[in-house]
N, C-alpha and C positions, 0 to 999 in steps of 0.2 A: 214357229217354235210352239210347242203345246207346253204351257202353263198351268201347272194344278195347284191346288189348296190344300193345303195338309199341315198336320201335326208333325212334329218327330221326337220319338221320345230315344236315348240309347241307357244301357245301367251299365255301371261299373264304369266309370269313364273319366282316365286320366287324363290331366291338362299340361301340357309344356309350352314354354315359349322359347324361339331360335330368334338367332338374328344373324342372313346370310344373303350370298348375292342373291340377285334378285329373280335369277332363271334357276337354281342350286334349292328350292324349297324342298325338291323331292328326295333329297339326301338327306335333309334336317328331320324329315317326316321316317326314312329309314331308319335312322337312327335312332330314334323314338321307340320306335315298331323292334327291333333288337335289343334296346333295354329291357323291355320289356317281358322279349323270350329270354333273354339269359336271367332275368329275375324269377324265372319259373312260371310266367305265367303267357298266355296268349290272348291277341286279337280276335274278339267274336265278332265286328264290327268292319265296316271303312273306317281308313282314315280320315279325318274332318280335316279344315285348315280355315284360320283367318287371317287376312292383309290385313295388318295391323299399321302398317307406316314405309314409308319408304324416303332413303335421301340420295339423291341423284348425284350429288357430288362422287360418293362413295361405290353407290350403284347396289348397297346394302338392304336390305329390308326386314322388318320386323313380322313374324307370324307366329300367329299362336296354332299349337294342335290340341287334338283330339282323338282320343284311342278307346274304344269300349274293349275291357277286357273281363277273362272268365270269372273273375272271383272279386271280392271287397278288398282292398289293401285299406293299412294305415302306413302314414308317411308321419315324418318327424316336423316338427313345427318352420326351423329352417328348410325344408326340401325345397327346391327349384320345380317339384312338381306339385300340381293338387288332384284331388282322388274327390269323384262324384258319386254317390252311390245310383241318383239318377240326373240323366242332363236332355232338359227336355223344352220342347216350345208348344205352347197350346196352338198358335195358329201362323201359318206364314205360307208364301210362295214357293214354289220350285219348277226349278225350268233345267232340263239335261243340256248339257253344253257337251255334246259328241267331239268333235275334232280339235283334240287339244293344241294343236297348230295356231288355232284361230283367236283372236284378241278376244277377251273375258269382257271387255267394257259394253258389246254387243248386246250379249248376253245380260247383262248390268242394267242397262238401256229398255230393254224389254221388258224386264219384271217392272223400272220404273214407271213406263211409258201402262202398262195392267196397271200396279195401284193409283194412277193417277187417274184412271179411266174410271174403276172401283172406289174411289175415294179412301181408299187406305194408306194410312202412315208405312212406311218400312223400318228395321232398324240397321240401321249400319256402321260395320262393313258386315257382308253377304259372309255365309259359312258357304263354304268349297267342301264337298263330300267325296272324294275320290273312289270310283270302284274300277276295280281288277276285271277287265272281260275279256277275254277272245286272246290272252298275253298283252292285251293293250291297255289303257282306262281312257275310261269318262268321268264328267264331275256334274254332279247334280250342285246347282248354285240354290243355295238355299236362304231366303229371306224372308225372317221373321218378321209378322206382323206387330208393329208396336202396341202391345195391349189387348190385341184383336180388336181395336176400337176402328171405328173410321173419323173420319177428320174431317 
């Protein structure tokens, strides 16, 4: 797997959080992506995703997204969403995770297995980048470096 070092910066980037089975993420992330165009505005951006939790009983899990869209909104203080005008990381890892078939922990495993080699902290849980290619996606798994310090 080739592992590179980079930045990410996105603007305009709103936040939601879903709580849904645990294979069903990618309905929680459309529906996002739909609010969004029927509030008149559009995705410039991937969809992001974070594993926030999960309870096996239920077989539910907690994710948060991430949508970079065209313009700055303001939201009301109660909203269920928040609005970034910029959301960004000075320093972290990223590694493409191609065949979405294949366990994510792999992938997980690897970046840790680089900063322990590197001597760098990670923060987690990893951001999941979803891109549209070919009619299919991939996800670049993306792990911020804590601080850009090394440990």
């Amino acid at each position: 797997m080739n592992i590179k070092r980079k930045p990410v910066v996105f603007h305009n980037v709103i936040r939601a959080a879903a709580t849904c089975k645990s294979e069903e993420w990618f309905a929680s992330a459309v529906e996002l992506r739909n609010a969004v165009i029927k509030s008149g505005l559009y995705g410039t951006g991937p969809i992001i995703y974070q594993f926030a939790g999960y309870d096996p009983k239920t077989d539910m899990a907690d994710y948060t997204f991430y949508l970079p869209v065209n313009a700055p909104i303001q939201l009301t203080e109660n909203a269920k969403l928040q609005f970034f005008p910029e959301w960004k990381f000075a320093d972290g890892l990223v590694v493409r995770h191609a065949d979405l078939e294949e366990d994510l922990e792999e992938s997980y495993e690897v970046l840790r297995a680089c900063a322990d080699e590197f001597r760098l902290e990670l923060q987690e849980p990893f951001y999941h980048i979803y891109l549209d290619v070919y009619g299919g996606g991939i996800i670049d798994i993306y792990a911020p470096i804590s601080g850009g310090a090394v440990r």
